[in-house]
C-alpha positions as CSV (number, residue, x, y, z in Angstrom):
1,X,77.3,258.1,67.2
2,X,77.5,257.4,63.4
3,X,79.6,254.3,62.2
4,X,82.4,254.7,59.8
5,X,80.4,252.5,57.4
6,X,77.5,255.2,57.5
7,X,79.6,258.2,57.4
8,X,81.0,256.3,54.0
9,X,77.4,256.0,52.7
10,X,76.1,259.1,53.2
11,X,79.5,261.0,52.1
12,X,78.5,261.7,48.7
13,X,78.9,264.5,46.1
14,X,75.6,266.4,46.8
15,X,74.9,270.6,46.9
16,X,75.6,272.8,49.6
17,X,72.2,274.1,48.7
18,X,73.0,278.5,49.2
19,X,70.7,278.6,47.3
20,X,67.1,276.6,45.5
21,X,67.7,275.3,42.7
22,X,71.2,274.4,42.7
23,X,73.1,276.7,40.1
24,X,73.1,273.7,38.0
25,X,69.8,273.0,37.5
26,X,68.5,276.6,36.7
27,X,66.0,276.5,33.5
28,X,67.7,279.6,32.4
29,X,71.1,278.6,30.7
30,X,70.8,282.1,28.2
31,X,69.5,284.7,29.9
32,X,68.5,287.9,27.9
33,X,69.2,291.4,29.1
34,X,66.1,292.4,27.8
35,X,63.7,289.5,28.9
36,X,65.9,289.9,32.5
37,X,64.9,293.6,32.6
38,X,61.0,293.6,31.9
39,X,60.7,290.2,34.2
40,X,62.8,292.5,36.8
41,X,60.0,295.7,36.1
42,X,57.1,293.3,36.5
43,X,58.1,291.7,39.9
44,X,60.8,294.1,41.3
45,X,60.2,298.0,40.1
46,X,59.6,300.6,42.2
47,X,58.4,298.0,45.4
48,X,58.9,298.7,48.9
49,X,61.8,296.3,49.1
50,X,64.1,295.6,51.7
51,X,67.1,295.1,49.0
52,X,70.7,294.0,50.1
53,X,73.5,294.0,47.4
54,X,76.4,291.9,46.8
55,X,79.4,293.3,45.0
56,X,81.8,290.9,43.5
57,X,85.7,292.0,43.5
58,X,87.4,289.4,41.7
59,X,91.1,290.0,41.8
60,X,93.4,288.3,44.0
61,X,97.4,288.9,43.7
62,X,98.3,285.2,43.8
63,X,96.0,282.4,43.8
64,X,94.9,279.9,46.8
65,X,94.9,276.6,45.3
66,X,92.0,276.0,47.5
67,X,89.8,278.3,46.6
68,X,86.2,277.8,44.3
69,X,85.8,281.6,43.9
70,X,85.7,283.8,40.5
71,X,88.7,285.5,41.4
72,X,91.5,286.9,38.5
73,X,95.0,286.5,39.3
74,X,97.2,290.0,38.8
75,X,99.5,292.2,40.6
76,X,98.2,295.1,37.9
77,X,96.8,297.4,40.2
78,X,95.5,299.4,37.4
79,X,92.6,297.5,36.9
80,X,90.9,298.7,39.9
81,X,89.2,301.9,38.0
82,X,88.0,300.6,35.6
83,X,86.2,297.7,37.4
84,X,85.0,300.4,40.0
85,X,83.5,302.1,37.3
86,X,81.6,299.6,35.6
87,X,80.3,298.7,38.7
88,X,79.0,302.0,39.5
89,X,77.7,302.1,35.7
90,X,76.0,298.5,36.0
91,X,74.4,299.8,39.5
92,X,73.1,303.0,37.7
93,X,71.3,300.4,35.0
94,X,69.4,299.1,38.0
95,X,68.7,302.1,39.3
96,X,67.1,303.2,35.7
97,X,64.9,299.6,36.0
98,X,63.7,300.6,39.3
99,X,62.5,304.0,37.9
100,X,64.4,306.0,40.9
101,X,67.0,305.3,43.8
102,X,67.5,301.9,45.6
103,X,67.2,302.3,49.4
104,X,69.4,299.6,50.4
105,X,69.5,297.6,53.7
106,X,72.5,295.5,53.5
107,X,75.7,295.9,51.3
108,X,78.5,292.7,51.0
109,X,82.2,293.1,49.2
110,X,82.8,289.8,48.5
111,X,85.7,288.0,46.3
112,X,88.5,287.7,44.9
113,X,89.8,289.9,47.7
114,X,87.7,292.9,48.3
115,X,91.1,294.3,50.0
116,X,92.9,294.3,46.4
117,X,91.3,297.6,46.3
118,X,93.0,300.9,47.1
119,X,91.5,303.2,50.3
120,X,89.9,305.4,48.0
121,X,88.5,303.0,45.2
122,X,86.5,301.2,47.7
123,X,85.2,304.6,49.1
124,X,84.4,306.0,45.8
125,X,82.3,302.6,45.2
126,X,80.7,302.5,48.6
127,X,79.5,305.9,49.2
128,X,78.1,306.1,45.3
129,X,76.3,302.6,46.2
130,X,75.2,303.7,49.3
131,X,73.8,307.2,48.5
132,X,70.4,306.1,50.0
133,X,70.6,303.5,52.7
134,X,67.5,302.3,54.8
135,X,67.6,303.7,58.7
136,X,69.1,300.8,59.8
137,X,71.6,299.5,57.7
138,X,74.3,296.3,58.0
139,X,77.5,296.5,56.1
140,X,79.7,293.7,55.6
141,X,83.3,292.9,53.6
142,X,85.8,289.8,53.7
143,X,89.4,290.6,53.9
144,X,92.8,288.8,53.6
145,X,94.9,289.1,56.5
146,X,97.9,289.8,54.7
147,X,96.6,292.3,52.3
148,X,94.2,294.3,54.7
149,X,95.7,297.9,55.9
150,X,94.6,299.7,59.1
151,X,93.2,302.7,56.2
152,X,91.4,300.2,54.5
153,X,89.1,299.0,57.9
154,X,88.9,302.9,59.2
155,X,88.0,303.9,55.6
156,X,85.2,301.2,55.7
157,X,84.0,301.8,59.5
158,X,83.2,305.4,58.6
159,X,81.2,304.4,55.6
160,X,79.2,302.5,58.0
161,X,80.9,298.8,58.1
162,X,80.4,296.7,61.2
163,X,81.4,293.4,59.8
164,X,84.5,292.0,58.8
165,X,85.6,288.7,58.0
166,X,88.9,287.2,58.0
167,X,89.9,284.1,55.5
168,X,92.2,281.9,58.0
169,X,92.0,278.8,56.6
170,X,94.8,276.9,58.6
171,X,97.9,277.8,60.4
172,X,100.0,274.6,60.1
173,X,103.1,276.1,57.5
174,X,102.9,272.8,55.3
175,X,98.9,272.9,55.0
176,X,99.7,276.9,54.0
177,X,102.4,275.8,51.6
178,X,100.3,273.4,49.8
179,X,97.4,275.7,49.6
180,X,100.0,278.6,48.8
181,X,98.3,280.9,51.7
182,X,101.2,282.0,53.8
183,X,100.0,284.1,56.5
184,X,101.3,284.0,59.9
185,X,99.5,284.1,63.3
186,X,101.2,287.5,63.8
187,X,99.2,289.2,61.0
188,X,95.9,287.6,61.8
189,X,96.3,288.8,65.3
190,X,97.4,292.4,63.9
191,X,94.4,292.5,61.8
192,X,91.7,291.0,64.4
193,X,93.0,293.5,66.9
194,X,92.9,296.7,64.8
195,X,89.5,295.9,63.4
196,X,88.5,296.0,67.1
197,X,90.5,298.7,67.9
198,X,88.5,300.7,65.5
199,X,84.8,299.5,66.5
200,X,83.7,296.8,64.0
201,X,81.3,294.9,66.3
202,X,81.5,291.7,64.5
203,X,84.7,289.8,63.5
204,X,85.1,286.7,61.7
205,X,87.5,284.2,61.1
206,X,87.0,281.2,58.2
207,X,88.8,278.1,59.2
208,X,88.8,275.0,56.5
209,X,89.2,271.1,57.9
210,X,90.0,268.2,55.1
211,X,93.1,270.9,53.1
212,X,95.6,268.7,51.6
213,X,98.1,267.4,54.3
214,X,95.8,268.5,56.9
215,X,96.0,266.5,60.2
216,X,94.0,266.6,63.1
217,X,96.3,268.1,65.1
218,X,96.8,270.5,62.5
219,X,93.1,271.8,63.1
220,X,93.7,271.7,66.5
221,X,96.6,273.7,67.2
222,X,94.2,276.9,64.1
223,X,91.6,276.2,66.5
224,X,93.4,277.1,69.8
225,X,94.9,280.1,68.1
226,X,91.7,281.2,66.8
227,X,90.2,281.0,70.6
228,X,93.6,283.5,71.5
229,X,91.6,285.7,69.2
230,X,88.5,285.6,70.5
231,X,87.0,286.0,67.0
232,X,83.0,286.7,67.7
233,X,82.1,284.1,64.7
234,X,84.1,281.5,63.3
235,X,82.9,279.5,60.2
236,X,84.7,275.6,60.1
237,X,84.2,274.8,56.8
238,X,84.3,271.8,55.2
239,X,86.9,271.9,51.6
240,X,85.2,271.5,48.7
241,X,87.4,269.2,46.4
242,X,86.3,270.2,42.5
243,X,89.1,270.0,40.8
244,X,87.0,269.5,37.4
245,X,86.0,273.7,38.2
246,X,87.6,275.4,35.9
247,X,89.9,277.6,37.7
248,X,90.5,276.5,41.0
249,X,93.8,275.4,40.8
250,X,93.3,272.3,42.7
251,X,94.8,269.8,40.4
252,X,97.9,270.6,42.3
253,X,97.2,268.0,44.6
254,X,95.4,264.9,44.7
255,X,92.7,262.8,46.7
256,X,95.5,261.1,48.4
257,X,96.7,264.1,49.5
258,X,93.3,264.8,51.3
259,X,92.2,263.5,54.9
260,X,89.6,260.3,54.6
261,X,85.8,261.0,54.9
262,X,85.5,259.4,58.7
263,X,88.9,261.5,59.5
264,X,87.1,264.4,58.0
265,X,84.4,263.9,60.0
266,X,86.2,263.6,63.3
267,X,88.0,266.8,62.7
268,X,84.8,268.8,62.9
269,X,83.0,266.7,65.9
270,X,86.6,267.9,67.3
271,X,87.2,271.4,66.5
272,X,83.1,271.9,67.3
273,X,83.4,270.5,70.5
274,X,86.7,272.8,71.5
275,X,84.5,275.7,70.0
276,X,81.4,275.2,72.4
277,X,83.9,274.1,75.1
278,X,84.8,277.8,75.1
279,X,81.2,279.3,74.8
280,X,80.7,279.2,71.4
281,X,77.3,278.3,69.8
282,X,76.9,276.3,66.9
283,X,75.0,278.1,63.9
284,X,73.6,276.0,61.0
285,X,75.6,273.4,59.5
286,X,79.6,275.1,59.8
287,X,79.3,278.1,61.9
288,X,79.9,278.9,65.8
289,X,79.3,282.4,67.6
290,X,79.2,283.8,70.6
291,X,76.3,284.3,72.6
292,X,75.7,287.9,71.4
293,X,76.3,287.6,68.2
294,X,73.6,288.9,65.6
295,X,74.0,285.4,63.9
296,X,73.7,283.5,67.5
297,X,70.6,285.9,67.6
298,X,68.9,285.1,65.2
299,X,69.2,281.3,64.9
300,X,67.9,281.5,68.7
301,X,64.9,283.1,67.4
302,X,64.2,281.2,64.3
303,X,65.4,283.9,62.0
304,X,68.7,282.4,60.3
305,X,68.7,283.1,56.7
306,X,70.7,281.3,53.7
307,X,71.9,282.7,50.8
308,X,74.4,282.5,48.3
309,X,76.7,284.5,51.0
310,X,75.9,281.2,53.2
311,X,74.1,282.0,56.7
312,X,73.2,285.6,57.0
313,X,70.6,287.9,59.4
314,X,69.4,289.0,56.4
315,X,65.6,288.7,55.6
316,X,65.7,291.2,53.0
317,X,63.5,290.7,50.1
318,X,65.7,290.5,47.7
319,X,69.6,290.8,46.7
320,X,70.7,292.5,43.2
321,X,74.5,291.0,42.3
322,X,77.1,293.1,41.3
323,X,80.2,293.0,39.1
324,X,81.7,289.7,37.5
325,X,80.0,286.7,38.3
326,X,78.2,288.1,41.0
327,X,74.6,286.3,41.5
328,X,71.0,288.3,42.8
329,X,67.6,286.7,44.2
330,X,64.8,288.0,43.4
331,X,61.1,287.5,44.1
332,X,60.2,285.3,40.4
333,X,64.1,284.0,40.5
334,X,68.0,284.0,40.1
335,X,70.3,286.1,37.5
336,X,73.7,285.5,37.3
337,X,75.8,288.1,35.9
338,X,78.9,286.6,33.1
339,X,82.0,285.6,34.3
340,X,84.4,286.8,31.7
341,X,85.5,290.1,33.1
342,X,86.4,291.2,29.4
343,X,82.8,290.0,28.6
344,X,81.9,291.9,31.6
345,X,83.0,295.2,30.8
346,X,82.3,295.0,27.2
347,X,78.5,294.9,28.4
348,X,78.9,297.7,30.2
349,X,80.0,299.6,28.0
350,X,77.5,298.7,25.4
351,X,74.6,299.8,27.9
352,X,73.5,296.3,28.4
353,X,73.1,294.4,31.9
354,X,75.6,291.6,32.1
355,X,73.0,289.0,33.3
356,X,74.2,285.5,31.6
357,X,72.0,283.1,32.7
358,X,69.0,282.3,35.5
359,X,66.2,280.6,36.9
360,X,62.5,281.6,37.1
361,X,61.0,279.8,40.1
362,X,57.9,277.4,39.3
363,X,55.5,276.7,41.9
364,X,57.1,273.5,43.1
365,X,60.4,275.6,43.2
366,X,58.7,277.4,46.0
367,X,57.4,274.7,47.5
368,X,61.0,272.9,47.9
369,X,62.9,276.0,48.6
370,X,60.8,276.7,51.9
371,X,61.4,273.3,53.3
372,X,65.0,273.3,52.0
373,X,66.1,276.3,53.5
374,X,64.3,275.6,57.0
375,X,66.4,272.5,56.8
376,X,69.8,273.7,56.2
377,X,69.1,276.8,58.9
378,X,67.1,275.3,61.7
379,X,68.3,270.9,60.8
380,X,63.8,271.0,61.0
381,X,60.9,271.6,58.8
382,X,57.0,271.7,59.5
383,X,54.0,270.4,57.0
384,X,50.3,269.6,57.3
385,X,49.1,266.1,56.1
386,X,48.2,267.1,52.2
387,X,50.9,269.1,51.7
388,X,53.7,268.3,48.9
389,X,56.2,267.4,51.7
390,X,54.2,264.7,53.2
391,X,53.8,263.4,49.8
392,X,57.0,263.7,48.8
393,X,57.8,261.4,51.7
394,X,55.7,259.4,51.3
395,X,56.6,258.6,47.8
396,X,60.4,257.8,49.5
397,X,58.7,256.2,52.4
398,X,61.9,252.9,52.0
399,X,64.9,256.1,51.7
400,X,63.5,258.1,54.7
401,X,63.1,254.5,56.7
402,X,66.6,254.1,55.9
403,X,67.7,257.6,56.9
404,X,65.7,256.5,60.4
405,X,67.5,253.4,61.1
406,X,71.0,255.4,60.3
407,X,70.2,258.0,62.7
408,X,69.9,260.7,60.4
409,X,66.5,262.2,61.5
410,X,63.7,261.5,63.3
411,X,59.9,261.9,62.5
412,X,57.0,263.5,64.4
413,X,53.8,263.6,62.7
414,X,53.9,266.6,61.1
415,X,57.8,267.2,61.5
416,X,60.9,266.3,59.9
417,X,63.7,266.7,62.2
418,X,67.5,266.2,61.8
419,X,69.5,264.5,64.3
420,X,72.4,266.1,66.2
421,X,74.6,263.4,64.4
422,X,73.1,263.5,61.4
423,X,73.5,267.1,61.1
424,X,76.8,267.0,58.7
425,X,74.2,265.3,56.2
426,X,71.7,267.4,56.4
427,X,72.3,268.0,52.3
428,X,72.1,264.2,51.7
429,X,67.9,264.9,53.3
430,X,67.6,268.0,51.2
431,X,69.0,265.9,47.7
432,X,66.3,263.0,48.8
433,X,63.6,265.8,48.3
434,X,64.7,267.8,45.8
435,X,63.6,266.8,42.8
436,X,65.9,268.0,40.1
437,X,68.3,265.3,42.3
438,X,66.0,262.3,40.9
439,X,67.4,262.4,37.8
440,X,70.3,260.1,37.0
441,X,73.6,261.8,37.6
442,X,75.8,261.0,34.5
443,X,78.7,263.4,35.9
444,X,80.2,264.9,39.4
445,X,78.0,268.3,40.1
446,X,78.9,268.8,43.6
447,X,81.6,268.5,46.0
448,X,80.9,265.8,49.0
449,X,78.9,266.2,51.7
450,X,81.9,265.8,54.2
């Protein structure tokens, strides 16, 4: 067990790593539509790709003071065509890069709340998106319990959705009231059981520990609800205070408002253990699932995956980003698309993609991003004596000693291994071998690591 003096030491601002390079050290900080689009031909055209696509739906009717999201506040349901068809234009443009049609594998809505959207917006955008699908295909959208309809899920199901995640964040009606999220227990049970009702195999439900005026007893009574539910993941995320984001609306509270890093710390070793108590499996670094589920599945057999949608099944060789904001992997690097939405459609209609800014991977980039993400999905990584990890190492030989005698990890002789307790810190190992994290920090990048 970790003493509150380490948990201080190691609970520092440092990246969730979704992705490698962090977002704020791409080498890209202009990115070209033109350069984007022949560096896309060269490495991405016409392959046989296994491509899943994220489509960003930014707009939210009130906003959760929480939240980190590119999301845009309105009640103007008006907007909704025109975004669905710039996203439909923008997916066209790709389709024009690739030289033919996109056979796609996997498919995210993601926000904002992709539940803004009318019945037949969203089936207008999915079934254009979709028009050629690989034969086995897995679907996925978030929703807010308050503002997703029995139509919406049924609509969705037909298309070929199986996944549906719920944003729950906290039940306690003062943590709800400072986050401004009011939704009752009622709704999220309505919601869970229609979802089931109509055959979605896979339901989620986000919970959040360290919200403003959050207590542990707070976390406990969402967590027993939640287990009412049955939910077949549940994601226990830690909050990410950045109130220097523009955007998130978390200057509304303060750091005093906020539970202490070792209180932090105990609410998760608390709502973990009632999670497992009930069969739940721990996934990663913040998610639990039952036995059966594909995400239990696959970090069973080695195949958990990180992205910027956090843990995923998917293995697919590449994602394309849709819509404002919305960020794509491919095989040479990362494109993010602008996050003006007046900027955004403006590009659209000019005929131009509305990449902003990116990162094209180096060597070393690959080198750190396989050991990275093998540390954030399986808390191991493997190397052979010459390789750039052992060197890397043993270059920090006195700040991995130190990680030793904490308790952090362990080492084998070719095997770097994180410790059950050191698990929540699991980004401070990645930082110590990352090295765009050398450099001397002048500002706050990241949110802390509990």
């Amino acid at each position: 067990m970790l003493t509150k003096e380490i948990i201080s030491k190691y609970n520092i601002a440092s990246p969730r790593y979704t992705s490698y390079p962090t977002i704020l050290d791409w080498n890209r900080s202009e990115f070209d539509p033109l350069e984007f689009g022949s560096k896309f031909i060269d490495f991405e055209r016409n392959k046989d790709h296994s491509t899943s696509v994220y489509i960003h739906l930014p707009f939210c009717e009130s906003l959760c003071t929480f939240c980190g999201c590119h999301k845009q506040i309105t009640k103007n349901h008006a907007v909704e065509q025109p975004y669905i068809d710039a996203l439909i234009a923008e997916w066209e443009m790709y389709e024009k890069l690739n030289d033919g049609p996109i056979v796609i594998s996997e498919l995210y809505l993601g926000g904002g709340t992709p539940t803004f959207f009318s019945t037949n917006a969203l089936k207008r955008l999915v079934q254009r998106i979709t028009l050629h699908r690989a034969d086995r295909f897995y679907f996925s959208v978030e929703g807010h319990p308050n503002h997703t309809t029995y139509g919406q899920m049924k609509a969705l199901y037909e298309l070929g959705f199986r996944r549906i995640s719920f944003g729950v964040q906290d039940y306690s009606p003062e943590v709800q009231k400072s986050i401004n999220r009011i939704q009752s227990f009622d709704q999220v049970q309505k919601v869970t059981r229609e979802a089931r009702e109509i055959g979605y195999t896979s339901v989620s439900h986000d919970l959040v520990f360290g919200l403003p005026h959050q207590t542990k007893s707070d976390l406990i009574n969402s967590i027993e609800k939640t287990l009412i539910l049955r939910p077949d993941t549940v994601s226990l995320y830690s909050y990410a205070h950045v109130p220097w984001v523009k955007g998130t609306g978390q200057r509304g509270f303060s750091e005093e408002d906020l539970p202490e890093a070792s209180l932090k710390k105990e609410m998760y070793e608390t709502g973990s253990a009632l999670l497992k108590q009930q069969g739940y499996l721990e996934i990663g670094m913040d998610h639990f699932g039952l036995p059966d589920e594909p995400l239990t599945k696959a970090m069973k057999e080695g195949k958990l995956n990180r992205t910027f949608m956090g843990y995923t099944t998917s293995n697919s060789d590449r994602t394309i980003g849709l819509g404002v904001s919305a960020i794509s992997e491919y095989s040479f690097g990362y494109a993010q698309n602008v996050k003006n939405l007046k900027e955004y459609h403006a590009r659209i209609k000019a005929g131009k993609l509305p990449v902003a800014k990116g990162h094209i991977h180096s060597p070393l980039d690959r080198a750190v991003r396989k050991h990275i993400k093998s540390l954030m999905c399986n808390f191991e990584t493997t190397y052979c004596g010459n390789s750039w990890l052992n060197k890397s190492i043993e270059r920090n030989e006195k700040h991995f000693r130190e990680f030793e005698q904490d308790g952090i990890i362990v080492r084998e002789k070719n095997a770097l291994k994180i410790t059950v307790d050191g698990q929540p810190f699991v980004r401070n190992v990645c930082m110590a071998l990352d090295p765009y994290m050398r450099k001397k920090e002048k500002v706050q990048r990241f949110s802390k690591s509990v």
